[in-house]
N, C-alpha and C positions, 0 to 999 in steps of 0.2 A: 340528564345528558341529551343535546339534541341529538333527532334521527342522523344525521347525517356526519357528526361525532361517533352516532354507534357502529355504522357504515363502516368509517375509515379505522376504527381500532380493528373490528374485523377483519379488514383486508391489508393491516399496514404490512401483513408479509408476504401480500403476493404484485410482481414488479409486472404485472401483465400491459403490456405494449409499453413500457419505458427501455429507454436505449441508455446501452451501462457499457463505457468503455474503461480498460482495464489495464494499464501498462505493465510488462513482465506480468505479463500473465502465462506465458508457454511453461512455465514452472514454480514449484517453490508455492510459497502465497499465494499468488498472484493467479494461481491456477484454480486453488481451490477457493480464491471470490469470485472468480467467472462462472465457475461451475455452479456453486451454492446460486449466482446469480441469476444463470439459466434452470436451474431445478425451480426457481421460482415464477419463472413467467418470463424474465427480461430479454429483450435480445441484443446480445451479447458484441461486444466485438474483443477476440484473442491477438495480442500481439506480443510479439517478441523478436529476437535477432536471426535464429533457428527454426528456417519452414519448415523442418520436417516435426519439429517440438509444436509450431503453433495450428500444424493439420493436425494432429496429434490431439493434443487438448482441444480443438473446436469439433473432432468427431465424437469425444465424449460428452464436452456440453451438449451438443444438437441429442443426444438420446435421453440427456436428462431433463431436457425442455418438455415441459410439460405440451406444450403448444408444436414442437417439433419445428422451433426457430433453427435456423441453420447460421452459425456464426459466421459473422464477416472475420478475414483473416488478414491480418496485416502483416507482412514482416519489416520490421523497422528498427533501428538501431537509434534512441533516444537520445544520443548525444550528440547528433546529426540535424540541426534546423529543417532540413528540404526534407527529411523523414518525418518529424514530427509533423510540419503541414502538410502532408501526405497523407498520415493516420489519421485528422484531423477532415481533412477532404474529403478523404474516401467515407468515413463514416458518415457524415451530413450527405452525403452523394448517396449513399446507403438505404440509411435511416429514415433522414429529412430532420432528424432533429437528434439531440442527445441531453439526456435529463441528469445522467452522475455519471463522474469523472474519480476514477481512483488511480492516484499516482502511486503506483507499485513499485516500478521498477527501481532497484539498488544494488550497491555491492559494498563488500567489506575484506578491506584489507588491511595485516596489523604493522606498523612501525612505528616508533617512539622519534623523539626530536632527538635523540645521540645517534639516529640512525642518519648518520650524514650522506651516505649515499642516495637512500631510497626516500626520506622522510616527504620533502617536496614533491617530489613524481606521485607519490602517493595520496599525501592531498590536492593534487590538480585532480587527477583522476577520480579521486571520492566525487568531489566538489561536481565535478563534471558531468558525471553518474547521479547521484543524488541531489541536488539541489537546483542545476539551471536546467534539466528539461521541468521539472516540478511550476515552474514558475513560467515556463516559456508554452508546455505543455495548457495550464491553467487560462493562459494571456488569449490564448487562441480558442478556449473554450468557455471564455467569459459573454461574447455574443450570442451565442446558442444555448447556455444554459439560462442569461437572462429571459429568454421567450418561456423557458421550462420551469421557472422556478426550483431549479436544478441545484445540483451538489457537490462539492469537491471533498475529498476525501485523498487523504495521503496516508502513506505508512511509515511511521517517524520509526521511535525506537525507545525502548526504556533508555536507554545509554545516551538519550540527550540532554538527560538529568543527573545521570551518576555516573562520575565520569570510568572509562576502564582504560588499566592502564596498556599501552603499545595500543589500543584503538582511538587516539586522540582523534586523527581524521575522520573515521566516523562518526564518532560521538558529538563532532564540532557540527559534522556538517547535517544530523539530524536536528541538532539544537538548532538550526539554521530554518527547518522547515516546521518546528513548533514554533517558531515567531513569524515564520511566513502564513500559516494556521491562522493566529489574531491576525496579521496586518489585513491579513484577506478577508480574513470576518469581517473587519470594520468596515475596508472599503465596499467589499461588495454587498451588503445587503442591504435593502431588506431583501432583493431578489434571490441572492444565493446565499445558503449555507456552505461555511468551511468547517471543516473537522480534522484530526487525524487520529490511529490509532497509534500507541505504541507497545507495538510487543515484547516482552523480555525473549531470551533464546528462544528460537523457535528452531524445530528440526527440518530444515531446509538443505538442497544442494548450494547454496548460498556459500552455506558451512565450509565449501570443498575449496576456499581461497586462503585458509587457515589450516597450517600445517596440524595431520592426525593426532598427533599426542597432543597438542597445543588446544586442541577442540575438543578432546577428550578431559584434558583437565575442566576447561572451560564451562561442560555439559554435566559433569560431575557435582561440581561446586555450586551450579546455577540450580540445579535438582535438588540438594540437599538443602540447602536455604531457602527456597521454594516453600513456601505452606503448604501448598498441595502437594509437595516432590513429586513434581516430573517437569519437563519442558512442555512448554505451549506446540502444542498442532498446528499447523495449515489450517483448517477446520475453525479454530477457536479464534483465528484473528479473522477469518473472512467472515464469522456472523456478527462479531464488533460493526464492522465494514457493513453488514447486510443494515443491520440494526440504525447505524448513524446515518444510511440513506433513507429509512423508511418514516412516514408517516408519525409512527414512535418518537420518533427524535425532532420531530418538527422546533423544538424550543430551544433547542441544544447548537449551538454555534461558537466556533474560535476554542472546541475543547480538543483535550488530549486525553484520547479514552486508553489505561492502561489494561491491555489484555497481556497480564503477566505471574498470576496465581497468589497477587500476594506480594509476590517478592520484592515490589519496590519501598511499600512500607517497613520489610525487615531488614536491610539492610543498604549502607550507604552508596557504595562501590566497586568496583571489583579489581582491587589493588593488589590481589595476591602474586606474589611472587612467580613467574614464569623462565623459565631456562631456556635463552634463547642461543 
């Protein structure tokens, strides 16, 4: 192995002076890949809708910065165009540069197509949330990452493979950004790597848009069919995340890494029966 191959295995985990922006990061995921990110070296940028959520999580990355990087703090509402160029500005205004780009921010809300009131409000809204800042966000950091030989990275979902039922809008509009994954591997490389992760349940406040018993069954069923029974962490999706930005992954492009214990090889769906 050359010297300089042995170099980079040794160091593929520490992000020292690379700039790693993070959307929905004031919580949930999104929190703890900023953090995990700043414990390593990078400097970070926190944003979210909620200043007082994204001072919040940027005073805790800054003490886990090994370097005692001090996070840039955006607050910005991603379904907003003139916000996203703003988090976009500001960090290159920042920074001067930005090497990975993690498209975090999401939501989840459940209605089924007999839901004639709600079902369209609610796929605009996913859609809106999920999918067009991913791609508008991406659009604006395709410049900057080209200099870096940079990285995109999103947070799809096991559920854009199997479908669940009353989650059709999100599971559409995740499946939406595993093909935005390839399209973007194709077109942009060789300069930038695309990837995403998908995680099965993960214990987030995300969960809190899902009425209690209904998330209860959900958490229940998703644990026991689990190999490992239990739900995925904050933790275990942001070292996926850590993992597909680094050195390590250099060869890995246009995949869907599932961080899910297992679960998606044991079973097809999650069609069970809910009382709504």
């Amino acid at each position: 192995m050359p010297p300089e191959e042995i170099s980079e295995a040794k160091s593929g985990r520490h992000f020292n002076n690379r700039v790693v922006l993070v959307t929905g990061s004031s919580s949930g995921i999104g929190e703890a890949i900023v953090k995990l990110f700043s414990l390593l070296g990078a400097k970070v940028v926190v944003t979210g809708r909620k200043a007082a959520e994204v001072k919040r999580v940027a005073n805790e990355a800054h003490q886990l910065s090994p370097h005692k990087h001090r996070p840039l703090e955006v607050v910005a509402d991603v379904t907003k165009p003139d916000d996203l160029k703003k988090l976009m500005d500001e960090t290159i205004k920042t920074y001067g540069k930005l090497d990975v780009l993690v498209n975090n921010a999401g939501m989840f809300k459940m209605s089924g197509i007999r839901d004639n009131k709600n079902f369209m409000k609610i796929y605009d809204e996913t859609f809106q949330v999920n999918v067009r800042p991913v791609l508008k966000l991406s659009q604006l950091a395709v410049p900057h990452l080209d200099k870096t030989n940079g990285t995109i990275i999103s947070t799809s979902s096991r559920l854009s493979e199997n479908p669940h039922r009353f989650g059709s809008a999100y599971s559409m509009s995740k499946a939406a950004i595993d093909m935005a994954t390839k399209v973007l591997a194709l077109e942009l490389g060789p300069n930038i790597r695309v990837n995403s992760v998908n995680p099965a349940l993960t214990e987030t406040n995300m969960n809190a848009y899902v009425e209690p018993e209904v998330m209860k069954v959900l958490m229940d069923r998703v644990s026991k069919d689990t190999p490992l029974k239990r739900l995925a962490q904050p933790l275990d999706v942001a070292k996926a995340v850590v993992f597909l930005a680094s050195p390590d992954a250099q060869f890995i492009n246009g995949a869907h890494i599932h961080v899910d214990g297992g679960f998606k090889g044991c079973t097809s769906s999650l069609s069970f029966e809910i009382n709504k």
